[in-house]
N, C-alpha and C positions, 0 to 999 in steps of 0.2 A: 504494500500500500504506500502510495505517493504520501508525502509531507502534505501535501495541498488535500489530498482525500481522510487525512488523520484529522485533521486542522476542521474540515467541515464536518466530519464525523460527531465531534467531539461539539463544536459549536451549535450543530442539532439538538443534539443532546444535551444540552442548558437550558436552549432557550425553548425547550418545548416545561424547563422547568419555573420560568421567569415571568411567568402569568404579565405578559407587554411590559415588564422591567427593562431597559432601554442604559446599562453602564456606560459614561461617558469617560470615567476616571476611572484607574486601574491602582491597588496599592498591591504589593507584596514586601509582608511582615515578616522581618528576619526572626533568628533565634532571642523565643523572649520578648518580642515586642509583637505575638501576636492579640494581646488584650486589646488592641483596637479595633480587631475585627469584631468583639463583643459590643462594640459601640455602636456598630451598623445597627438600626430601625428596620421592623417589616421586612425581617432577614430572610433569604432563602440558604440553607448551607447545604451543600453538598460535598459530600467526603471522594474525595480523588479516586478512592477505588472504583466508585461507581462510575464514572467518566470514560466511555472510551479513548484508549490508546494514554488512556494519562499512568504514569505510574505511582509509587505510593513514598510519601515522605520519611522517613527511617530515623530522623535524628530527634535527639530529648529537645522539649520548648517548642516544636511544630503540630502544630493539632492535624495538621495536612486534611485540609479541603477548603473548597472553596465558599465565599459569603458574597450574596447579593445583595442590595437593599439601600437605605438611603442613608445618606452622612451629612448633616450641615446641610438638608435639605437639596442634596444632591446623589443622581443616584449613581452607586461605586459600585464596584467588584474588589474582593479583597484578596489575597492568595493568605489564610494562616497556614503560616508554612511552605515551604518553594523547595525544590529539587536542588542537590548537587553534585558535579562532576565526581566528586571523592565516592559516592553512593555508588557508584559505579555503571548512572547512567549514561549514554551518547548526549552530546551534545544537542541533538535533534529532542530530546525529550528533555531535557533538559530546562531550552525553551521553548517547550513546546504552547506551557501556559500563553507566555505575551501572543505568540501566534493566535491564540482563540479569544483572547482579551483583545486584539487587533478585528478580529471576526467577526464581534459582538456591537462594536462599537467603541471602543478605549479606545479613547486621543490622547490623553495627557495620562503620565503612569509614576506615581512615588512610589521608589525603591529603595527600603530598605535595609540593614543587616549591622549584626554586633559585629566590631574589628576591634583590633589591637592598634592601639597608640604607636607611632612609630616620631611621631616627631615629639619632641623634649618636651616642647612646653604645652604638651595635653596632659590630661590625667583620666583616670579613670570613672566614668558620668558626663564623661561631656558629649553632647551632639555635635556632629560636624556635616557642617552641608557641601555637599560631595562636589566639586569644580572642575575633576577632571577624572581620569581613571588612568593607568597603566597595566595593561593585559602579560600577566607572568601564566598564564596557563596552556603557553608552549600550543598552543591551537587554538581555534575558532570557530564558533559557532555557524560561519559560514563558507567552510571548506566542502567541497562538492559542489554538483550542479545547480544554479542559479535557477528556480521559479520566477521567473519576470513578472507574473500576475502577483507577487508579494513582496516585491523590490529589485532593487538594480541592482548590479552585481557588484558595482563597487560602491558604497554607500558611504558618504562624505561623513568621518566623525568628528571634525573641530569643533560640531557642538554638540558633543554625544549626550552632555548637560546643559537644558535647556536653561539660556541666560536669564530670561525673561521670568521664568518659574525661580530660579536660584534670588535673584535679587528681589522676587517677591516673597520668599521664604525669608529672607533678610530682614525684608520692612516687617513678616508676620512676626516675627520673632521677639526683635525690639520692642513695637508697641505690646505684646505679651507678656514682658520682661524672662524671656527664656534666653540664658546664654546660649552661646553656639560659637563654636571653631569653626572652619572650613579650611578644604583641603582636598590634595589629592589622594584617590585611595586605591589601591595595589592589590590586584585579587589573583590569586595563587590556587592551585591546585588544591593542597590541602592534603589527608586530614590532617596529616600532623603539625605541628603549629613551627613558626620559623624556629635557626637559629641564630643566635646572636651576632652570629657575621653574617646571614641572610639579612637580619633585619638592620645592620649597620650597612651593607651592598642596597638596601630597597631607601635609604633616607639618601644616599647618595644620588640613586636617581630621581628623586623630587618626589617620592614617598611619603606620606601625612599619618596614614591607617594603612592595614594588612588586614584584607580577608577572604574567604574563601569562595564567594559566590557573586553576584551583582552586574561583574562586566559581561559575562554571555548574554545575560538577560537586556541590558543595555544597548549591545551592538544590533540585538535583534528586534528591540525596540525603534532604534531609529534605522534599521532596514526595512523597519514597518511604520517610518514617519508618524510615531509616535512620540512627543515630547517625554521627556525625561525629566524629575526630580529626584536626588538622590539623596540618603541623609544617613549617616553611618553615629550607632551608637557606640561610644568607644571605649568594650566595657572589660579594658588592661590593658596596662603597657608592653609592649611586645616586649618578644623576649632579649634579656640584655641590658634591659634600661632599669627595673628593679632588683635587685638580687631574691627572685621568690618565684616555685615553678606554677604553670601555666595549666587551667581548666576550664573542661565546658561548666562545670558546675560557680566558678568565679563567674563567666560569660554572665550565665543565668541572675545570680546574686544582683551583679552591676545594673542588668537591664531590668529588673524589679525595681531598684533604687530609683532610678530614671526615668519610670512609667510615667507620673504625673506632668512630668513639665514633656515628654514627647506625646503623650494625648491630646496635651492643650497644642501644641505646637502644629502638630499635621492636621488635628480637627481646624484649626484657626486657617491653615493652608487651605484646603478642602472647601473651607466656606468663602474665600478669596476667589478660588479658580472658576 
Protein backbone atom coordinates (compact mmCIF):
# COMPACT_ATOMS: atom_id res chain seq x y z
CA UNK A 1 0.00 0.00 0.00
CA UNK A 2 1.19 3.53 -1.37
CA UNK A 3 1.99 6.21 1.48
CA UNK A 4 -0.82 8.36 -0.31
CA UNK A 5 -3.42 5.17 0.04
CA UNK A 6 -2.29 4.67 4.16
CA UNK A 7 -2.71 8.46 4.44
CA UNK A 8 -6.40 8.26 3.13
CA UNK A 9 -7.08 5.09 4.64
CA UNK A 10 -6.44 6.36 7.87
CA UNK A 11 -8.10 9.81 7.21
CA UNK A 12 -11.59 7.90 6.54
CA UNK A 13 -11.36 6.50 9.39
CA UNK A 14 -11.51 9.60 11.79
CA UNK A 15 -13.45 11.53 10.09
CA UNK A 16 -16.36 9.12 9.72
CA UNK A 17 -15.59 9.49 13.70
CA UNK A 18 -15.73 13.41 13.80
CA UNK A 19 -19.43 13.93 13.62
CA UNK A 20 -18.52 17.55 10.89
CA UNK A 21 -15.47 18.39 13.44
CA UNK A 22 -13.41 20.26 10.96
CA UNK A 23 -9.38 20.59 12.93
CA UNK A 24 -7.69 23.50 11.79
CA UNK A 25 -4.68 23.37 14.28
CA UNK A 26 -2.65 20.31 14.82
CA UNK A 27 -0.62 19.87 18.46
CA UNK A 28 1.59 16.91 19.32
CA UNK A 29 2.38 16.48 23.06
CA UNK A 30 5.60 15.23 24.00
CA UNK A 31 6.63 13.17 26.96
CA UNK A 32 4.67 14.41 29.98
CA UNK A 33 3.18 17.37 28.41
CA UNK A 34 0.27 15.26 27.37
CA UNK A 35 -2.26 16.88 30.02
CA UNK A 36 -3.24 19.34 27.43
CA UNK A 37 -4.95 17.03 25.43
CA UNK A 38 -7.22 16.77 28.64
CA UNK A 39 -8.01 20.26 28.18
CA UNK A 40 -9.67 19.74 24.76
CA UNK A 41 -13.84 20.29 25.20
CA UNK A 42 -16.52 17.88 23.31
CA UNK A 43 -13.50 15.45 22.82
CA UNK A 44 -13.44 12.77 20.41
CA UNK A 45 -10.39 10.32 21.55
CA UNK A 46 -9.38 7.65 19.68
CA UNK A 47 -6.55 5.21 20.62
CA UNK A 48 -3.84 4.74 17.79
CA UNK A 49 -4.49 1.17 17.73
CA UNK A 50 -7.65 1.58 16.37
CA UNK A 51 -6.51 3.66 13.34
CA UNK A 52 -5.48 2.04 10.26
CA UNK A 53 -1.85 1.74 9.31
CA UNK A 54 -1.10 3.89 12.55
CA UNK A 55 1.11 2.20 14.85
CA UNK A 56 1.04 2.13 18.64
CA UNK A 57 3.02 4.56 21.05
CA UNK A 58 5.44 2.27 23.44
CA UNK A 59 7.02 4.93 25.72
CA UNK A 60 6.04 5.95 29.80
CA UNK A 61 4.17 9.62 29.70
CA UNK A 62 2.21 8.88 26.20
CA UNK A 63 -1.20 7.89 26.40
CA UNK A 64 -0.98 7.21 22.52
CA UNK A 65 -4.18 8.32 20.78
CA UNK A 66 -5.41 10.73 19.24
CA UNK A 67 -8.09 13.87 20.60
CA UNK A 68 -10.42 15.91 18.68
CA UNK A 69 -12.45 18.64 19.88
CA UNK A 70 -12.21 22.34 20.74
CA UNK A 71 -9.53 24.50 22.53
CA UNK A 72 -9.80 28.24 23.13
CA UNK A 73 -12.99 27.99 21.05
CA UNK A 74 -11.01 26.56 18.36
CA UNK A 75 -11.28 23.21 16.93
CA UNK A 76 -7.67 21.11 17.25
CA UNK A 77 -6.58 17.62 16.80
CA UNK A 78 -4.19 16.70 19.59
CA UNK A 79 -1.47 13.66 19.09
CA UNK A 80 -1.12 12.49 23.28
CA UNK A 81 1.75 10.84 22.48
CA UNK A 82 3.72 10.72 18.85
CA UNK A 83 5.89 7.80 17.53
CA UNK A 84 9.69 7.51 17.46
CA UNK A 85 12.57 6.58 15.39
CA UNK A 86 14.25 4.72 18.41
CA UNK A 87 10.76 2.56 18.65
CA UNK A 88 11.90 1.03 15.82
CA UNK A 89 9.49 2.46 13.54
CA UNK A 90 10.25 3.76 9.53
CA UNK A 91 10.33 6.94 9.11
CA UNK A 92 7.10 6.65 6.91
CA UNK A 93 5.01 5.95 10.03
CA UNK A 94 6.64 7.79 11.93
CA UNK A 95 5.20 10.69 10.34
CA UNK A 96 2.61 9.34 9.32
CA UNK A 97 0.22 11.31 11.85
CA UNK A 98 1.00 15.02 10.30
CA UNK A 99 0.34 13.35 6.88
CA UNK A 100 -3.43 12.62 8.02
CA UNK A 101 -3.50 15.97 10.31
CA UNK A 102 -2.42 17.49 6.70
CA UNK A 103 -5.66 15.22 5.28
CA UNK A 104 -8.06 16.44 7.67
CA UNK A 105 -7.48 19.97 7.45
CA UNK A 106 -4.36 21.04 9.84
CA UNK A 107 -2.69 24.33 8.77
CA UNK A 108 -0.82 25.55 11.58
CA UNK A 109 0.72 22.57 13.94
CA UNK A 110 2.57 23.09 17.61
CA UNK A 111 5.14 20.66 18.22
CA UNK A 112 6.13 19.65 21.16
CA UNK A 113 8.73 17.47 23.32
CA UNK A 114 10.82 17.23 26.67
CA UNK A 115 14.93 17.99 25.74
CA UNK A 116 17.86 18.37 27.41
CA UNK A 117 19.60 21.78 28.10
CA UNK A 118 22.46 21.91 26.03
CA UNK A 119 23.30 25.50 26.28
CA UNK A 120 24.69 26.88 29.96
CA UNK A 121 22.41 29.39 30.65
CA UNK A 122 19.17 27.12 30.72
CA UNK A 123 18.09 25.05 33.51
CA UNK A 124 15.90 22.80 34.12
CA UNK A 125 11.67 24.06 33.77
CA UNK A 126 12.38 26.22 31.20
CA UNK A 127 10.24 26.53 27.91
CA UNK A 128 12.17 27.26 24.90
CA UNK A 129 10.53 28.37 21.73
CA UNK A 130 12.18 26.36 19.09
CA UNK A 131 14.00 28.83 16.19
CA UNK A 132 15.42 26.53 14.26
CA UNK A 133 16.31 22.66 14.38
CA UNK A 134 19.51 20.63 13.36
CA UNK A 135 18.74 17.01 11.97
CA UNK A 136 21.50 14.42 13.69
CA UNK A 137 19.33 11.49 12.71
CA UNK A 138 21.62 10.45 9.89
CA UNK A 139 18.36 10.37 7.59
CA UNK A 140 15.19 11.72 6.53
CA UNK A 141 11.96 11.42 6.44
CA UNK A 142 11.93 12.13 2.83
CA UNK A 143 14.30 9.79 1.36
CA UNK A 144 12.50 7.63 -1.57
CA UNK A 145 10.17 8.43 -4.14
CA UNK A 146 8.42 11.90 -4.04
CA UNK A 147 4.26 11.85 -4.09
CA UNK A 148 3.87 15.23 -5.91
CA UNK A 149 0.15 15.33 -4.85
CA UNK A 150 1.71 15.88 -1.13
CA UNK A 151 4.72 18.16 -1.81
CA UNK A 152 7.60 18.99 -3.97
CA UNK A 153 10.43 17.13 -3.67
CA UNK A 154 12.62 19.48 -2.51
CA UNK A 155 10.81 21.59 0.12
CA UNK A 156 12.52 24.91 1.10
CA UNK A 157 13.38 24.79 5.08
CA UNK A 158 14.61 28.35 6.01
CA UNK A 159 11.55 28.52 7.61
CA UNK A 160 10.85 25.17 9.00
CA UNK A 161 9.70 27.48 12.06
CA UNK A 162 7.07 29.47 11.30
CA UNK A 163 8.36 33.25 12.09
CA UNK A 164 5.18 34.74 12.33
CA UNK A 165 3.62 31.91 14.98
CA UNK A 166 7.33 32.16 16.99
CA UNK A 167 7.12 35.95 17.57
CA UNK A 168 3.54 35.51 18.37
CA UNK A 169 4.29 32.97 20.80
CA UNK A 170 6.76 35.66 22.11
CA UNK A 171 4.02 38.41 22.60
CA UNK A 172 1.63 35.36 24.10
CA UNK A 173 4.03 34.65 26.58
CA UNK A 174 5.08 38.11 28.00
CA UNK A 175 1.65 39.42 28.39
CA UNK A 176 1.05 35.98 30.35
CA UNK A 177 4.19 36.40 32.22
CA UNK A 178 5.42 32.85 31.22
CA UNK A 179 9.21 32.97 30.92
CA UNK A 180 10.76 31.29 27.83
CA UNK A 181 14.33 30.75 26.39
CA UNK A 182 14.48 30.19 22.70
CA UNK A 183 16.72 28.29 20.70
CA UNK A 184 17.92 25.91 18.47
CA UNK A 185 17.09 22.32 19.10
CA UNK A 186 19.11 19.03 18.00
CA UNK A 187 17.16 15.94 17.43
CA UNK A 188 19.03 12.62 17.55
CA UNK A 189 18.27 9.23 17.03
CA UNK A 190 18.01 8.22 20.45
CA UNK A 191 17.36 6.07 22.86
CA UNK A 192 20.19 6.49 24.70
CA UNK A 193 20.79 9.85 25.91
CA UNK A 194 24.12 11.99 24.61
CA UNK A 195 27.49 11.81 25.96
CA UNK A 196 29.26 14.59 27.38
CA UNK A 197 31.56 15.03 24.31
CA UNK A 198 28.23 14.54 22.10
CA UNK A 199 26.79 17.02 23.81
CA UNK A 200 30.00 19.45 24.01
CA UNK A 201 30.22 18.53 19.74
CA UNK A 202 26.08 19.51 19.50
CA UNK A 203 26.67 23.25 21.41
CA UNK A 204 29.42 23.77 19.09
CA UNK A 205 27.23 23.40 16.20
CA UNK A 206 24.72 26.06 17.41
CA UNK A 207 22.83 23.41 19.65
CA UNK A 208 20.23 25.07 22.58
CA UNK A 209 18.38 21.58 23.50
CA UNK A 210 18.80 17.78 22.42
CA UNK A 211 16.00 15.58 21.70
CA UNK A 212 14.84 12.67 20.23
CA UNK A 213 11.82 13.34 18.16
CA UNK A 214 10.28 16.63 16.49
CA UNK A 215 12.54 17.21 13.26
CA UNK A 216 10.99 14.39 11.05
CA UNK A 217 7.74 15.51 12.04
CA UNK A 218 8.72 19.16 11.09
CA UNK A 219 10.26 18.48 7.75
CA UNK A 220 7.04 16.66 6.86
CA UNK A 221 5.16 19.22 8.06
CA UNK A 222 6.35 21.85 5.91
CA UNK A 223 6.46 19.27 2.80
CA UNK A 224 2.86 19.54 3.71
CA UNK A 225 2.81 23.46 3.81
CA UNK A 226 1.90 23.22 7.08
CA UNK A 227 3.13 26.09 9.51
CA UNK A 228 5.07 25.18 12.40
CA UNK A 229 5.31 26.06 16.04
CA UNK A 230 7.73 24.43 18.11
CA UNK A 231 8.24 24.60 21.80
CA UNK A 232 10.62 22.40 23.65
CA UNK A 233 10.27 21.65 27.60
CA UNK A 234 13.75 21.59 28.97
CA UNK A 235 13.35 19.10 31.56
CA UNK A 236 17.62 18.42 32.30
CA UNK A 237 20.73 19.60 31.51
CA UNK A 238 22.27 17.39 29.04
CA UNK A 239 24.79 15.38 29.92
CA UNK A 240 28.01 16.81 31.16
CA UNK A 241 26.96 20.04 32.30
CA UNK A 242 25.79 18.71 35.95
CA UNK A 243 27.61 16.17 37.49
CA UNK A 244 24.26 13.74 38.03
CA UNK A 245 23.00 10.77 35.67
CA UNK A 246 20.23 11.08 33.23
CA UNK A 247 16.37 9.60 33.33
CA UNK A 248 13.20 9.39 31.66
CA UNK A 249 11.61 9.40 35.20
CA UNK A 250 13.79 13.18 35.86
CA UNK A 251 12.12 13.81 32.12
CA UNK A 252 8.65 13.13 33.61
CA UNK A 253 9.34 14.81 37.24
CA UNK A 254 10.53 18.24 35.25
CA UNK A 255 7.42 18.27 32.90
CA UNK A 256 4.97 17.85 35.80
CA UNK A 257 6.61 20.87 37.51
CA UNK A 258 6.07 22.86 34.30
CA UNK A 259 2.56 21.94 33.52
CA UNK A 260 0.99 25.07 34.77
CA UNK A 261 2.72 27.87 33.04
CA UNK A 262 2.88 25.50 29.51
CA UNK A 263 -1.09 25.04 29.76
CA UNK A 264 -1.48 28.73 30.01
CA UNK A 265 1.03 29.27 27.53
CA UNK A 266 -0.05 27.02 24.27
CA UNK A 267 -3.94 27.44 25.57
CA UNK A 268 -3.10 31.52 25.24
CA UNK A 269 -1.29 30.58 21.66
CA UNK A 270 -4.27 28.45 20.43
CA UNK A 271 -6.66 31.28 21.37
CA UNK A 272 -4.24 33.84 19.39
CA UNK A 273 -4.17 31.70 16.12
Amino acid sequence: MSLHEKMEQAKSFIEEKLAGKKPTIGLILGSGLGVLGDEIEDATAIPYSDIPGFPTSTVAGHKGQLVIGSLEGKTVVAMQGRFHFYEGYPMELVTLPVRVMKAIGVEKLIVTNAAGGINESFKAGDLMLIRDHINQFGTNPLIGPNDDALGVRFPDMSQAYSKELFSLAKDVATENGVHVQEGVYVGTTGPSYETPAEVRMLRVLGGDAVGMSTVPEVVIARHSDIDVLGISCISNMAAGILDQPLTHDEVMETTEQVKADFLKLVKAIVHRM
